[in-house]
GUDREN-555598 format. One line per 5 residues: number of its first residue (from 1); for each residue x, y, z of N, C-alpha, C. Coordinates in pm, whole numbers. Example, Ala and Ser with C-alpha at 12.3 -4.5 7.8 and 13.67 -1.06 7.14 Angstrom:
1) 1319,-569,780,1230,-450,780,1320,-330,780 ~ 1285,-225,708,1367,-106,714,1290,3,787 $
END
This chain:
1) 2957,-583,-1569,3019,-673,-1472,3037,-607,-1336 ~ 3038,-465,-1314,3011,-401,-1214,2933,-491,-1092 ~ 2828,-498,-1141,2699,-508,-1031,2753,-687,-1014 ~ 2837,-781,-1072,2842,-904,-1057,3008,-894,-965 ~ 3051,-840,-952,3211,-788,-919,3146,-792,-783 $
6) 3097,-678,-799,3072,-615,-628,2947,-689,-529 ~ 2882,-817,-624,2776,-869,-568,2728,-856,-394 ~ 2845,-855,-334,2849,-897,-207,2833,-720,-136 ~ 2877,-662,-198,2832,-524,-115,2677,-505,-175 ~ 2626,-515,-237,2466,-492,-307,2393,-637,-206 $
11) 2435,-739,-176,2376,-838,-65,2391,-764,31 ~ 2492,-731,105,2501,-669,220,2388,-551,252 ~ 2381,-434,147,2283,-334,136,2155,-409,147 ~ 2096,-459,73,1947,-522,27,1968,-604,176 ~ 2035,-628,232,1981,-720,374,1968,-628,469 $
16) 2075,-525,508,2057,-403,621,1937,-350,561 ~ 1866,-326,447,1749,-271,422,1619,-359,462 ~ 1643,-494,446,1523,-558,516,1519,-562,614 ~ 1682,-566,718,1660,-629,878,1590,-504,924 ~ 1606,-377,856,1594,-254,913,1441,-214,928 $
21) 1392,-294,789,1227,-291,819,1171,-409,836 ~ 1229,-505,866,1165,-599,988,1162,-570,1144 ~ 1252,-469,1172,1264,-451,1327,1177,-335,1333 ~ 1132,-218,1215,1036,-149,1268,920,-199,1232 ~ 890,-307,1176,758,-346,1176,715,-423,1272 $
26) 834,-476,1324,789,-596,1464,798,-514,1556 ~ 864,-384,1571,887,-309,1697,730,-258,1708 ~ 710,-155,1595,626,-36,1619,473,-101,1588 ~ 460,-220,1486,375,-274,1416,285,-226,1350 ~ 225,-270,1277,145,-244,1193,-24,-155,1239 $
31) -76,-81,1166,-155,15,1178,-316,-81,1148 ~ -350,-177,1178,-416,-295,1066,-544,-214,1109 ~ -602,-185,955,-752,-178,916,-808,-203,938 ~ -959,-137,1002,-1090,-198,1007,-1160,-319,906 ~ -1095,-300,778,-1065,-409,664,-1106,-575,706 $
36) -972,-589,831,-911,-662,916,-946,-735,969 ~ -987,-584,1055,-1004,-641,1247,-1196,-634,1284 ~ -1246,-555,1135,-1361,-541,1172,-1348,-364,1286 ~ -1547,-332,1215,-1513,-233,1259,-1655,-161,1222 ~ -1592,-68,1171,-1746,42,1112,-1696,175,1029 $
41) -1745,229,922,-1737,360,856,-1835,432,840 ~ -1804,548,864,-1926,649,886,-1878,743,786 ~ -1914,794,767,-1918,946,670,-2024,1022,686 ~ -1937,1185,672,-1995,1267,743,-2001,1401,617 ~ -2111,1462,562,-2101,1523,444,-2128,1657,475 $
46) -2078,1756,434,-2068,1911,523,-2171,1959,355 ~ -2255,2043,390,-2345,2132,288,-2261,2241,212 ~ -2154,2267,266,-2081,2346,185,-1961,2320,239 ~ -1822,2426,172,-1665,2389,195,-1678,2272,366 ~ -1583,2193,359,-1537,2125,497,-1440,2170,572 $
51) -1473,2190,700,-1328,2263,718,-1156,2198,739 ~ -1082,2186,780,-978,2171,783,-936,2030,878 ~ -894,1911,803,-884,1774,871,-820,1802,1007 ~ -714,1913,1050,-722,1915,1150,-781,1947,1279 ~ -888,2097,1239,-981,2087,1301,-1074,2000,1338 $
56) -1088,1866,1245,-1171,1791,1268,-1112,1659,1345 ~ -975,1635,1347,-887,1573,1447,-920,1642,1555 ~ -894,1759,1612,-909,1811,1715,-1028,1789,1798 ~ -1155,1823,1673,-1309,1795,1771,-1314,1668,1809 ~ -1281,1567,1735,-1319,1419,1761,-1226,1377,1878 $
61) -1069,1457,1885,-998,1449,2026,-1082,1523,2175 ~ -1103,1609,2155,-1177,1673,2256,-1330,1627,2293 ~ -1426,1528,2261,-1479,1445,2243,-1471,1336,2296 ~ -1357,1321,2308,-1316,1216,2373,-1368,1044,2274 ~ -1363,1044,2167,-1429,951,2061,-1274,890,1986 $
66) -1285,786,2013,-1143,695,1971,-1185,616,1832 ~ -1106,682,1754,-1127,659,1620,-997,634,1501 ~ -998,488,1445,-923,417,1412,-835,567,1317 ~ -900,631,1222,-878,724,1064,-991,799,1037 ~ -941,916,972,-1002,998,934,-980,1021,795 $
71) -1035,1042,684,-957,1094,565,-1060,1170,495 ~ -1038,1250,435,-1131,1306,321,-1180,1267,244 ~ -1315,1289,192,-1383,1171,55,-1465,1252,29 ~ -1470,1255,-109,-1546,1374,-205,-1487,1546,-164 ~ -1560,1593,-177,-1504,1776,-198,-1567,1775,-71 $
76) -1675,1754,-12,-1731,1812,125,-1753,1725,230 ~ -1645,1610,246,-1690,1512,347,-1545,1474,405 ~ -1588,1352,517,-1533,1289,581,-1558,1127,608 ~ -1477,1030,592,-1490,923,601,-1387,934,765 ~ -1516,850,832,-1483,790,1008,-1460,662,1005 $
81) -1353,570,1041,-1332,453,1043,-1311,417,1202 ~ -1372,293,1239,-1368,304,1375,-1387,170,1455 ~ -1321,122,1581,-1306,9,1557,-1456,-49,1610 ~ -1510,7,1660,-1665,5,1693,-1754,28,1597 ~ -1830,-63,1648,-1992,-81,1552,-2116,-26,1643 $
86) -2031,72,1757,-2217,118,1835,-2251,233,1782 ~ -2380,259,1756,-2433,391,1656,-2421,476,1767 ~ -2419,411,1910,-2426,583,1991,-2276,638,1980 ~ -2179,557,1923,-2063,659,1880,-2072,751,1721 ~ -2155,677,1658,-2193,699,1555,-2267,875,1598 $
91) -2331,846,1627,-2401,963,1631,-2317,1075,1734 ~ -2263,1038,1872,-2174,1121,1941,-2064,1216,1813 ~ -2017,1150,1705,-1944,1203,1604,-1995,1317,1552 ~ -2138,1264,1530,-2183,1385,1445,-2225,1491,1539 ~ -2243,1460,1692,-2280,1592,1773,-2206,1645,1798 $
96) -2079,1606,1811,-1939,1642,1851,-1927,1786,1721 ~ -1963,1678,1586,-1910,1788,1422,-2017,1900,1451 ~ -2150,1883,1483,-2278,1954,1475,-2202,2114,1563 ~ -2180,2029,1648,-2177,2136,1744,-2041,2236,1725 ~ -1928,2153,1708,-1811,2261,1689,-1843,2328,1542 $
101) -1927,2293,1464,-1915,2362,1358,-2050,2520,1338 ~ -2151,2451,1488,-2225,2572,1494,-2112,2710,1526 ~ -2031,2680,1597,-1987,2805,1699,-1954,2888,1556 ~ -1850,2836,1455,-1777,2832,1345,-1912,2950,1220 ~ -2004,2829,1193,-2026,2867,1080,-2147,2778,1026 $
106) -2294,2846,1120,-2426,2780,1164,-2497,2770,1071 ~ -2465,2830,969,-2539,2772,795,-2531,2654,731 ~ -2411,2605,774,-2362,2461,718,-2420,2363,806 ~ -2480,2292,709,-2537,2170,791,-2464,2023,788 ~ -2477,1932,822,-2372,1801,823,-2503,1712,816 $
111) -2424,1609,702,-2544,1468,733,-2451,1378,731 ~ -2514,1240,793,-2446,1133,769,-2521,1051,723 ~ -2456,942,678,-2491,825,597,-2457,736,634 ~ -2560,626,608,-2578,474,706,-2420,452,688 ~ -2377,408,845,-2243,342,863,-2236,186,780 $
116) -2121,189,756,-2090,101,654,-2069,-47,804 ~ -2053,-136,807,-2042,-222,912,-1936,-341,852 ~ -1859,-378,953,-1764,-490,915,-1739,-573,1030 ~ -1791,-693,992,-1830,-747,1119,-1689,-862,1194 ~ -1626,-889,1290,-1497,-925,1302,-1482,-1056,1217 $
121) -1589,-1142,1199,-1551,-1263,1099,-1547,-1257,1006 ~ -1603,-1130,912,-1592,-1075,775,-1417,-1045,757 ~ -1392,-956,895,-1246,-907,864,-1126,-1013,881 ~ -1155,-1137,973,-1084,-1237,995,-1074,-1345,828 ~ -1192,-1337,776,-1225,-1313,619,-1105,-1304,539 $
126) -1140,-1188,551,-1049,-1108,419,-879,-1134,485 ~ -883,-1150,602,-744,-1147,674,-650,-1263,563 ~ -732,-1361,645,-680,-1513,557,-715,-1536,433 ~ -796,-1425,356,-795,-1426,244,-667,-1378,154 ~ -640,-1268,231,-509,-1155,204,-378,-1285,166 $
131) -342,-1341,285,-234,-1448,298,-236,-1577,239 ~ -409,-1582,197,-350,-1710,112,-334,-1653,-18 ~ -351,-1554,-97,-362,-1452,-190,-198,-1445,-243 ~ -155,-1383,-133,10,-1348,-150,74,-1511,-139 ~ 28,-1629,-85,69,-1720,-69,41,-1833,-221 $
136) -75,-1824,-254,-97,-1860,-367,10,-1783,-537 ~ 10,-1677,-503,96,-1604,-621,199,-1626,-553 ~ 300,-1681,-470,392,-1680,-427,491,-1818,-551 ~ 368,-1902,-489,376,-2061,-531,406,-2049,-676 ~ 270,-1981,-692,249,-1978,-873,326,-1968,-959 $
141) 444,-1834,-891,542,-1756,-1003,678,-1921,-970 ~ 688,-1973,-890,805,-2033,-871,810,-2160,-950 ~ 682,-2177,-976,649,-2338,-1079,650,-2294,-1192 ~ 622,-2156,-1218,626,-2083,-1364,697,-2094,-1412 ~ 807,-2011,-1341,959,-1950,-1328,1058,-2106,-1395 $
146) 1021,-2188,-1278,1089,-2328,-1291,1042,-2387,-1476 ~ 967,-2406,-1502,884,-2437,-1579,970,-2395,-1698 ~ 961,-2237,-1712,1012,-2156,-1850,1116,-2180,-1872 ~ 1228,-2229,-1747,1362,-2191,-1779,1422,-2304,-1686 ~ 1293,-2465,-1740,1323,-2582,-1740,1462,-2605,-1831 $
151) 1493,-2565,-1958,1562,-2581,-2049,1687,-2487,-2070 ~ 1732,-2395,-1890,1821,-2369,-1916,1888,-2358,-1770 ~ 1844,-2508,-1725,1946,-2586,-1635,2066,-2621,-1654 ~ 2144,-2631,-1695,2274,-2618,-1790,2391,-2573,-1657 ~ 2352,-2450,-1625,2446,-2391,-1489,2365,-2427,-1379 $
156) 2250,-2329,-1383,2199,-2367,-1272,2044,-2444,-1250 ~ 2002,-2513,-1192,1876,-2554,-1188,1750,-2519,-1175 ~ 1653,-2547,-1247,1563,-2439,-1321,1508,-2378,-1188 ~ 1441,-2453,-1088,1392,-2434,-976,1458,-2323,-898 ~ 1549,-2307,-891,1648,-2169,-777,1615,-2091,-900 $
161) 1606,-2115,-1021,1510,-1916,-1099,1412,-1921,-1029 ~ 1320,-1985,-1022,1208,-1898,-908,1241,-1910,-781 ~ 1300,-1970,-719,1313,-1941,-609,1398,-1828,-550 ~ 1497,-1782,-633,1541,-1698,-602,1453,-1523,-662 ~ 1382,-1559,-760,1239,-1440,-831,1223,-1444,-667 $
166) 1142,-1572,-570,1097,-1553,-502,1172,-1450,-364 ~ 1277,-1515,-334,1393,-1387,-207,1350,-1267,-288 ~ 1372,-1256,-389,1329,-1100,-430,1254,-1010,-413 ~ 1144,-1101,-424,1022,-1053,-420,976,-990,-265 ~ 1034,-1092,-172,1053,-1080,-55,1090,-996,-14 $
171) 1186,-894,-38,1246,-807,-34,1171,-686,-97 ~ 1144,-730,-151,1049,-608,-293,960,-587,-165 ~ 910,-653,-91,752,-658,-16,766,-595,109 ~ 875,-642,194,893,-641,328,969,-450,341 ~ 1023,-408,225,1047,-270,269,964,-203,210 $
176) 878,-209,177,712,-94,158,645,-113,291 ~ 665,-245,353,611,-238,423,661,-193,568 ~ 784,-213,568,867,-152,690,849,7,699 ~ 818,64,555,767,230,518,641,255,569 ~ 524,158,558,404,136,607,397,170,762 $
181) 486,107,815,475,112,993,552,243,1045 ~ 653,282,969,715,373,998,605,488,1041 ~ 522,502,892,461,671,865,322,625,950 ~ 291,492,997,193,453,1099,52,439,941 ~ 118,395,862,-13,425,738,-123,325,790 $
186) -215,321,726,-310,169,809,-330,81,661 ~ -357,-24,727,-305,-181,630,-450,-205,604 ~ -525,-160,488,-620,-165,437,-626,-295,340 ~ -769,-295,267,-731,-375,171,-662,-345,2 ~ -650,-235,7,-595,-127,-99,-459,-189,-41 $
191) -418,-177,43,-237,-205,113,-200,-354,5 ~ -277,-427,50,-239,-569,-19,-266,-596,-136 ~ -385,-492,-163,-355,-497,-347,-227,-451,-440 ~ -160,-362,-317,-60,-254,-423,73,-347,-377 ~ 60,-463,-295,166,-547,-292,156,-701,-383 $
196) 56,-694,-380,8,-806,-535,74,-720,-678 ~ 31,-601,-674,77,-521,-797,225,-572,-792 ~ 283,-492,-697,425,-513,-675,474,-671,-710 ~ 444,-728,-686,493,-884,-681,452,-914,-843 ~ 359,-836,-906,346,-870,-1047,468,-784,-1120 $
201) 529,-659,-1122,572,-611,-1154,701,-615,-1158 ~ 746,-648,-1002,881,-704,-1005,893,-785,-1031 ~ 818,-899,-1004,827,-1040,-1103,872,-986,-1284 ~ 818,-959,-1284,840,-896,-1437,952,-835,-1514 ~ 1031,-754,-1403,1181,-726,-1438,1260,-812,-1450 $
206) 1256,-904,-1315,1341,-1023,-1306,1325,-1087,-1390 ~ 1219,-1146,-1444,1215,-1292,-1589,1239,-1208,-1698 ~ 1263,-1088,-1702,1313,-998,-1819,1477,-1040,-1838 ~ 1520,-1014,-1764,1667,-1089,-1712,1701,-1204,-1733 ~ 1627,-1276,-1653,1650,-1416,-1666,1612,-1496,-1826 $
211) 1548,-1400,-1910,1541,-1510,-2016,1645,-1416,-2122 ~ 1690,-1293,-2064,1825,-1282,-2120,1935,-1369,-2118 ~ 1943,-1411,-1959,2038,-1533,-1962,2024,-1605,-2021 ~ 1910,-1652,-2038,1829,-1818,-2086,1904,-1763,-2270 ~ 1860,-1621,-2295,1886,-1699,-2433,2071,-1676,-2508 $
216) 2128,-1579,-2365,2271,-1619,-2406,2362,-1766,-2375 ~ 2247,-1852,-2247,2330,-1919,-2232,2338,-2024,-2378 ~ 2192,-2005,-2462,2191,-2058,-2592,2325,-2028,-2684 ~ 2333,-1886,-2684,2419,-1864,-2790,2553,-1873,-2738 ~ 2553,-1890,-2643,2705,-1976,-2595,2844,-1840,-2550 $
221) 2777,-1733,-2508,2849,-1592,-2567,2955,-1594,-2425 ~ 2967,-1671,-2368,3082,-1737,-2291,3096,-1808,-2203 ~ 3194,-1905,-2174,3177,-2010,-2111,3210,-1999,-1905 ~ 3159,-1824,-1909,3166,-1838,-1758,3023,-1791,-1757 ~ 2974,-1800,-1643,2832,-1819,-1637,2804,-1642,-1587 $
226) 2921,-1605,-1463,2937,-1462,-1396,2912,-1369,-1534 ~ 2981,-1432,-1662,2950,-1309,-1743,2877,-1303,-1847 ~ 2824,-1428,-1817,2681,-1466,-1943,2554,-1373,-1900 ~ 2544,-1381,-1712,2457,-1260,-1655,2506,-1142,-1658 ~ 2638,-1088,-1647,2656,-947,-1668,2659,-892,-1788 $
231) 2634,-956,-1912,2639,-928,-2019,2510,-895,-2045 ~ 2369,-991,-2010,2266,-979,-1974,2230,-908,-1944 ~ 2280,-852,-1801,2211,-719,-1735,2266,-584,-1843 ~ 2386,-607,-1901,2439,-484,-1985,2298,-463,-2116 ~ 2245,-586,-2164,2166,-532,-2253,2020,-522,-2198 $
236) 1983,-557,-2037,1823,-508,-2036,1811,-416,-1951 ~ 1929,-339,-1900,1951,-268,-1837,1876,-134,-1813 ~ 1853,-47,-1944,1835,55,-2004,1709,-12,-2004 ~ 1648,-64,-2067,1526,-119,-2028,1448,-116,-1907 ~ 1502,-168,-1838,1419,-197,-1699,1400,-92,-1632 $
241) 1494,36,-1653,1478,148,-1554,1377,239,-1634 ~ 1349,253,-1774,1290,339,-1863,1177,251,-1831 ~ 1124,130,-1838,988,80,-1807,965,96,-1670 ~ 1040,138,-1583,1033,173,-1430,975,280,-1391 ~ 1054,392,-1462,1041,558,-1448,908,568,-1534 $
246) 867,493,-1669,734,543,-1692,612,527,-1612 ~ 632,398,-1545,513,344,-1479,519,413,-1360 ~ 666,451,-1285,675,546,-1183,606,703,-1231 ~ 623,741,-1279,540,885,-1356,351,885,-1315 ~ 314,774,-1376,157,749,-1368,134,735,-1219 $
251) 203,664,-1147,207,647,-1016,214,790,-922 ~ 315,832,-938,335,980,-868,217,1063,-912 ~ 160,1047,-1021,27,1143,-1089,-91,1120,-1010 ~ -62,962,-969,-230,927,-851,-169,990,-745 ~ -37,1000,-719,13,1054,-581,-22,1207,-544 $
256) 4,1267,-624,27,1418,-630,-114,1446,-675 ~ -168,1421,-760,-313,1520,-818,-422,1395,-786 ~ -396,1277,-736,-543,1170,-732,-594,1174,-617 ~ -665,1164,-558,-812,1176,-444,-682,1132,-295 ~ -741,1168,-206,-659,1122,-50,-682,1008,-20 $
261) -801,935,-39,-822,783,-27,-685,674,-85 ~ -659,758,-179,-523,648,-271,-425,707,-280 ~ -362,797,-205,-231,862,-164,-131,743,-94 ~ -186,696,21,-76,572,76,-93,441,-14 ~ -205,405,-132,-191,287,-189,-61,319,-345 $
266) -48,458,-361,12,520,-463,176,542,-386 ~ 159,562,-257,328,566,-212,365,424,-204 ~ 335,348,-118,346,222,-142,406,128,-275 ~ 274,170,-364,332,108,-465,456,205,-550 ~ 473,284,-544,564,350,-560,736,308,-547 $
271) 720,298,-395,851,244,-298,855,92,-380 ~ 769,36,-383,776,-122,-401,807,-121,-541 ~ 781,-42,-631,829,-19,-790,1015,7,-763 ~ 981,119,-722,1139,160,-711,1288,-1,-654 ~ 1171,-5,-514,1259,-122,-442,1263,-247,-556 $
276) 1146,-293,-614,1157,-388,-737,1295,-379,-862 ~ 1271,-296,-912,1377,-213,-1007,1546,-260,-952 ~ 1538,-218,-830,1679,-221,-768,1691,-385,-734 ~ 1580,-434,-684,1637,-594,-683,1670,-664,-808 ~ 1577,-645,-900,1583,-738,-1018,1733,-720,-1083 $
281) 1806,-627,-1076,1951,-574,-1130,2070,-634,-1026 ~ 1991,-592,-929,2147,-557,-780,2111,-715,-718 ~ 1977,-756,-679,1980,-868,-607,1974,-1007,-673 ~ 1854,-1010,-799,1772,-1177,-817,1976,-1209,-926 ~ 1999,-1069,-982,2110,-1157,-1115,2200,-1188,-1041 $
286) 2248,-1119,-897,2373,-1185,-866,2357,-1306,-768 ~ 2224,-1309,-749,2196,-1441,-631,2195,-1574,-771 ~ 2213,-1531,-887,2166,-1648,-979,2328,-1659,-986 ~ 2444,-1585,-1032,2581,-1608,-995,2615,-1707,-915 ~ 2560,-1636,-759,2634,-1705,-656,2549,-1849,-663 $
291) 2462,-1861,-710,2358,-2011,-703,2448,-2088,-775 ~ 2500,-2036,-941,2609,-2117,-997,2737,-2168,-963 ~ 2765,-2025,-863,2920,-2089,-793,2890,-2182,-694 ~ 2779,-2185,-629,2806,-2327,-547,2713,-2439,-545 ~ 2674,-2408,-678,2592,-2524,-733,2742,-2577,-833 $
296) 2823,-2526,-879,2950,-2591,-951,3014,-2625,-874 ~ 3071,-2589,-756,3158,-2628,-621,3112,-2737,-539 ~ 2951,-2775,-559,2919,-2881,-515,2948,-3034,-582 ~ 2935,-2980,-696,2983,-3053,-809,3092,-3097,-829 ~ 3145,-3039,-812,3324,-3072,-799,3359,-3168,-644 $
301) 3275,-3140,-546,3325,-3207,-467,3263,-3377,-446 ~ 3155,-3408,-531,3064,-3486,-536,3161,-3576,-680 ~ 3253,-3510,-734,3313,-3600,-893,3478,-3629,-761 ~ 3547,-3530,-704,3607,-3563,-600,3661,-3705,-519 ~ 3490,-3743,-496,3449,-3816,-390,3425,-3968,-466 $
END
C-alpha cells in the first residue's frame, strides 16, 4: 500500500522526469539519421590493425569533410555516414585516410566499398513508416487492453486499462529518448526498433498487474478498490523486477562485450527497460486508483443530481 499511499509523490517524479526530457529534446533536438533524412554510407577497410576513432575524427576534421557519424565495423574498418550522396566526398575521405595514414604507417593499405545510398524519399519512407509503426501498436495495445479486461469494469472502465497502459508507455518512451538527445546519439532505424521493444515489454509488466487486479477483483479480497491494487502489486511485485534484472543482464552483455554498431540500441533499450519496470509499479497501478476515485466521485454526483 506504500506505492498507493504516496501515489501523488511517484506522479509528481514520473512527470518532472518527462517535462525534463521533453525540454531537452525540443531544446537540443534530436541527432536524426541518414536512415531519415537520406544520405550515404561509406566504409572504409584498413589491411591491418585500424587506428584509433579519434585519430580518424581528427583527419576527417582537418579535411575539412562534414560527416553525419563515424563508428567502427568489423575488426579493421570504418563505417562513414554522411548527409551527402557526392562520390567526390566519397573519395576526398579516403584521400584524406590514404594520406594521414601514409605519414603513420605506409604498409597499410585502405579500400573502400561501394557507398551504400539513401535517397531523401526512401528516408521520408521509413520516416512515416517509423510513426505510423509506433502509432499502429499504440492503437493496438489499447483495444487489446480494453478487450481483456472488458469483464472487469466493475470499478473502473475497461477502456482507461489501456489507456492508461497507454500514458505509460508514453513515459516509458519519451525518457530514452530525452537520454538520446542528451548524449547527441543519432536516431537510426535500430533507435525505433529498441522503442517498439520497449513498448512490448513494458506493455507486458503492466497487464501483468492489471490481470492481478482483474482476478482479485473476482475473488472479492476487498471491497476498496485502492487495496485490491496494492495487494496486487504486493504479489507481482517480486516478479516484475526479477523478469526485469534478467532481461536487463542480456542487455548490458550486448552493451559491454557486443559490436559498437549496437551499443546506443543496447543503452536505450536498457533505460527504457529500467524506466518500464518503474512505471508499471509507481505509475500505470496508481493512475488505475486515481481513475477509480473519480470515476466513483463522478458517480456519486450524477445519483446526487
Amino acid at each position: 500500500m506504500f506505492v498507493i499511499k504516496h501515489r501523488k509523490k511517484f506522479f509528481a517524479f514520473s512527470g518532472l522526469l518527462v517535462l525534463i526530457s521533453l525540454i531537452i529534446t525540443f531544446t537540443q533536438g534530436l541527432n536524426i539519421g541518414i536512415d531519415f533524412t537520406g544520405g550515404s554510407a561509406v566504409e572504409i577497410q584498413y589491411s591491418e590493425d585500424r587506428p584509433d576513432i579519434s585519430v580518424i575524427h581528427q583527419t576527417i576534421e582537418e579535411a575539412d569533410i562534414e560527416v553525419a557519424s563515424i563508428r567502427p565495423i568489423g575488426e579493421n574498418g570504418f563505417m562513414f555516414q554522411l548527409k551527402s550522396t557526392d562520390s567526390v566526398v566519397h573519395d576526398a575521405i579516403l584521400e584524406a585516410l590514404t594520406t594521414s595514414n601514409s605519414e603513420v604507417n605506409p604498409e597499410v593499405t585502405l579500400e573502400m566499398a561501394d557507398p551504400h545510398i539513401i535517397g531523401p524519399s526512401i528516408g521520408a519512407e521509413l520516416r512515416s513508416k517509423a510513426w505510423i509503426a509506433m502509432i499502429t501498436v499504440s492503437l493496438a495495445i489499447i483495444i487489446f487492453i480494453a478487450y481483456a479486461f472488458r469483464h472487469a469494469s466493475e470499478k473502473v472502465s475497461s477502456w482507461k486499462y489501456g489507456t492508461i497502459a497507454i500514458v505509460a508507455l508514453a513515459h516509458d518512451i519519451i525518457i530514452p529518448t530525452g537520454l538520446v538527445a542528451i548524449l547527441g546519439m543519432e536516431v537510426s532505424s535500430l533507435f525505433v526498433i529498441a522503442l517498439l521493444a520497449i513498448l512490448g515489454l513494458s506493455v507486458n509488466d503492466t497487464i501483468v498487474v492489471f490481470d492481478r487486479v482483474r482476478e482479485n477483483i473476482k475473488l472479492k479480497v476487498s471491497r476498496d478498490f485502492s487495496e485490491i491494487v496494492g495487494k496486487s502489486l504486493e504479489q507481482t511485485f517480486v516478479r516484475s523486477i526479477n523478469t526485469s534484472l534478467t532481461t536487463l543482464f542480456v542487455v548490458g552483455a550486448l552493451f559491454f562485450l557486443g559490436p559498437e554498431s549496437t551499443k546506443d540500441f543496447a543503452l536505450v533499450l536498457a533505460t527504457g527497460l529500467a524506466v518500464g519496470t518503474y512505471s508499471s509499479i509507481f505509475l500505470a497501478s496508481p493512475l488505475l486508483v486515481e481513475a477509480e476515485k473519480r470515476e466513483r466521485e463522478q458517480n456519486k454526483k450524477g445519483h446526487n443530481r
